[in-house]
C-alpha positions in Angstrom: 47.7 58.3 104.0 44.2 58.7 103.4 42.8 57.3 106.9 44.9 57.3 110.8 47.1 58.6 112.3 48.5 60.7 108.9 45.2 61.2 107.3 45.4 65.2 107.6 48.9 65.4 106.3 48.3 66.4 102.6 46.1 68.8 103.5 48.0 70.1 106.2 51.6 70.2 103.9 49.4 72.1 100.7 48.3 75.0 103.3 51.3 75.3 104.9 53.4 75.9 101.6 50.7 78.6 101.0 50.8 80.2 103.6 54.8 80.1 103.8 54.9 81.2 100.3 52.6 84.2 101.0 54.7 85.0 104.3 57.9 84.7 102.4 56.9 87.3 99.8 55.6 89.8 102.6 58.6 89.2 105.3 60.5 89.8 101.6 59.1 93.0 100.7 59.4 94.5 104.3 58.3 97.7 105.3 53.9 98.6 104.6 53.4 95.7 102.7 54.6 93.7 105.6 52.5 95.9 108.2 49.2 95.7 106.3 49.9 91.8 106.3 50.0 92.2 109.9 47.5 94.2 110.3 45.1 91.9 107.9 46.0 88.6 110.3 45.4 90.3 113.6 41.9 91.6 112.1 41.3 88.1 110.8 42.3 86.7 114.1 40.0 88.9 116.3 37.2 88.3 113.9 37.6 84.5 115.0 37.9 84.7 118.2 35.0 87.1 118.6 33.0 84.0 116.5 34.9 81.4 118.9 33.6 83.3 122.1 30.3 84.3 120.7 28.5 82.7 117.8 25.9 84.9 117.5 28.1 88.2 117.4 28.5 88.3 113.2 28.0 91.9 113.2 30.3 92.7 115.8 33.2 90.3 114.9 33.4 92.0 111.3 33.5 95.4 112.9 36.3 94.4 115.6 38.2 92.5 113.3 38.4 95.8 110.8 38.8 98.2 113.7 42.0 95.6 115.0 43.2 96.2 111.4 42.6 100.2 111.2 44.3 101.2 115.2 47.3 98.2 114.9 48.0 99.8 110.8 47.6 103.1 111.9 49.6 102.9 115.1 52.4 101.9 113.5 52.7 105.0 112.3 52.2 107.7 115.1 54.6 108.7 118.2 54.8 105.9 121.1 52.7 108.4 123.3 49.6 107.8 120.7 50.2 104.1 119.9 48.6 102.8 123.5 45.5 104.8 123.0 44.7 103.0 119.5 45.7 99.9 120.1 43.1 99.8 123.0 40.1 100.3 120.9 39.6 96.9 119.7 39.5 96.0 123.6 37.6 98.8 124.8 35.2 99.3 122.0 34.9 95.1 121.9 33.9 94.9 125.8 31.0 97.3 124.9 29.7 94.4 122.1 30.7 91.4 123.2 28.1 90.2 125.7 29.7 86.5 126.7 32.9 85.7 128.3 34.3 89.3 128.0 37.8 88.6 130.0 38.9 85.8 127.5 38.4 88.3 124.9 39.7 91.5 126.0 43.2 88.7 127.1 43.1 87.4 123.7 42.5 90.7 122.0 45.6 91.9 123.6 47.7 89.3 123.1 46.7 89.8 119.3 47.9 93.3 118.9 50.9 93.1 121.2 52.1 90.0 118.8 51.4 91.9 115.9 53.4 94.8 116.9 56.1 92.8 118.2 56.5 91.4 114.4 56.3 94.3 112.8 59.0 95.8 115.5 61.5 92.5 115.1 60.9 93.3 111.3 61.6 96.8 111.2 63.7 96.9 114.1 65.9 94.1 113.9 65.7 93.0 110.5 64.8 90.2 108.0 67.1 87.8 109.6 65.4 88.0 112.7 62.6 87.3 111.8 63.9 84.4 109.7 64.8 83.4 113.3 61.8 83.6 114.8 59.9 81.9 111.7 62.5 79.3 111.7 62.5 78.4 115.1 58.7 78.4 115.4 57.8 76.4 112.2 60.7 73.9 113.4 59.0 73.0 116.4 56.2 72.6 115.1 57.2 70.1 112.4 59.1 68.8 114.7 56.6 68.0 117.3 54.2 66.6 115.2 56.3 64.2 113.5 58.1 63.0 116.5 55.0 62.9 118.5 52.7 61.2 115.7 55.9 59.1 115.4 56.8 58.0 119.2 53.7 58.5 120.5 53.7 58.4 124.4 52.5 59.9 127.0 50.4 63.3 126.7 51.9 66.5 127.3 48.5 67.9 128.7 45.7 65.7 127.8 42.6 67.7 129.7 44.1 70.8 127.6 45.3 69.5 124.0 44.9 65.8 123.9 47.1 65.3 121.0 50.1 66.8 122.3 52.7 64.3 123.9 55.9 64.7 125.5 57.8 63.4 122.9 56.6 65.7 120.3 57.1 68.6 122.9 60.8 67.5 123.3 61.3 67.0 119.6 60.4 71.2 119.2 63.2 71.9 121.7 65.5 70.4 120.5 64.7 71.7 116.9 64.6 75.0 118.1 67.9 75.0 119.6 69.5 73.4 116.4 67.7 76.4 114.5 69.2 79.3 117.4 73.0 76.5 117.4 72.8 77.3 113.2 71.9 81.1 113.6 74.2 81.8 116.6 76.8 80.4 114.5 76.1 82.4 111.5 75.5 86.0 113.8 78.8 85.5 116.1 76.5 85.1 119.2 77.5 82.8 121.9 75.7 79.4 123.3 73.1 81.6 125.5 71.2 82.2 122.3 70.7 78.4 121.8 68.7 78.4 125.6 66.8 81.6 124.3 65.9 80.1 120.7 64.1 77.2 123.0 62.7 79.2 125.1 61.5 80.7 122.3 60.0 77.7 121.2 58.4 77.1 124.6 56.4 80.6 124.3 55.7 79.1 120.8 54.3 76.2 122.8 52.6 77.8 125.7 50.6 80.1 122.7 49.3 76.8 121.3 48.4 75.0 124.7 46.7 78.8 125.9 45.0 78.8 122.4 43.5 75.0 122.9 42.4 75.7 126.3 40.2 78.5 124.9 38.9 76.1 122.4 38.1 73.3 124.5 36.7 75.8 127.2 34.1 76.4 124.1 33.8 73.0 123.0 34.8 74.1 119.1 37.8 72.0 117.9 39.3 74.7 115.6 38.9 79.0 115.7 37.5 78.8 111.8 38.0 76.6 108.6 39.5 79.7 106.9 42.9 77.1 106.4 42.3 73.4 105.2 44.2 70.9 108.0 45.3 74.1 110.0 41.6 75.3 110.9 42.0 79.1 111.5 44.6 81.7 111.5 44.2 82.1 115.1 45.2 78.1 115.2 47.7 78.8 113.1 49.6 81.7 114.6 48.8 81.1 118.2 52.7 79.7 118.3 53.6 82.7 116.1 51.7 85.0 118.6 53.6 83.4 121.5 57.1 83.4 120.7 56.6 86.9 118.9 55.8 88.2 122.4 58.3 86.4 124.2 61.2 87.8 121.6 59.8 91.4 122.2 59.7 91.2 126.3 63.6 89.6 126.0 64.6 92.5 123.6 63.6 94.7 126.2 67.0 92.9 128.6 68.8 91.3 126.2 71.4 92.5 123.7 72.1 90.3 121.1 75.7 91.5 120.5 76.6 90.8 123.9 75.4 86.9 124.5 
């Protein structure tokens, strides 16, 4: 496996048990451990993408990623009527700094602290299992997709976006993340609707990476940082996270569970 199409596999296996591992423990433990993990990816996160959208910006991108960390931990913590406020200084201080390509950032910036409260509200909220859920159906299609589509191979998925994507990887994560909802609607008493939601799910997942690549190729970079061996960034890593973590929070706003 040390050369094709499987040549970033090890590497690629050894961070991901890592990083599970290290997610585990904090999904485990719950409650400000869990937030101040948050919190300490969406700051990493925005420090990327500050780097990704302008190289030059050191300075700034260590100040923006802290402040992300400060107003998203902090927020967590104060009435709903305070929480928009904070959570808007990492955009608004951020278009005062950043001097290139201001929209992508103050988008991505946004979709950054929305995802991380909406993990830290499916956590608290909803509770371990949820999550478990969300992690499950996310890391599923991804696994999924890339060993059906290094596997089968065909045609690409969106080849001027993310060249390595192909439909039959992109099938393989829906139907992996409706085996993961089929197991978890099974176990929770909810009915077959949650299967259709679990893959949409994994199409948020999906649309986070594809939004995520287009940035990157926009920028001619292939990957937000080398902070993660085989996974390049945590913004490369996450963006599916990001995406379905959004997705889950705009549905609980409709759906209730106990009623599907």
């Amino acid at each position: 496996m040390s050369d094709g199409r499987w040549s970033d596999l090890f590497a690629r296996i050894i961070s991901a048990l890592v990083l599970v591992a290290v997610f585990a423990i904090e999904l485990w433990l719950g409650g400000i451990w869990f937030e101040v993990f948050v919190a300490a990816v969406c700051g990493i996160m925005v420090w990327e993408l500050v780097l990704l959208l302008n190289p030059d910006a050191r300075a700034a991108s260590v100040q923006l990623g802290l402040l992300t960390f400060v107003a998203l931990l902090a927020s967590l913590h104060l009435p709903p009527l305070y929480q928009f406020p904070l959570l808007s200084a990492p955009v608004l201080v951020g278009l005062g700094q950043v001097k290139r390509r201001r929209r992508a950032f103050a988008a991505f910036t946004v979709w950054i602290v929305a995802a991380g409260l909406g993990f830290v509200s499916i956590r608290s909220g909803l509770g371990l299992e949820w999550m478990l859920w969300l992690v499950g159906v996310v890391i599923a299609t991804d696994v999924a997709g890339y060993f059906v589509g290094k596997t089968l191979g065909g045609p690409k998925f969106w080849p001027r976006v993310s060249p390595k994507k192909t439909w039959s990887g992109t099938l393989g994560g829906w139907v992996a993340a409706g085996a993961v909802g089929a197991a978890f609607a099974a176990y929770a008493g909810f009915g077959p609707v949650f299967v259709l939601i679990s893959v949409m799910a994994s199409m948020a997942s999906q649309a986070g990476d594809i939004v995520e690549s287009a940035l990157k190729r926009r920028v001619g970079v292939k990957d937000a940082s080398n902070l993660i061996p085989g996974h390049g960034g945590f913004l490369d890593r996450f963006d599916g996270m990001m995406g379905a973590a959004v997705f889950v929070l705009i549905v609980g706003m409709f759906y209730v569970p106990g009623g599907m």
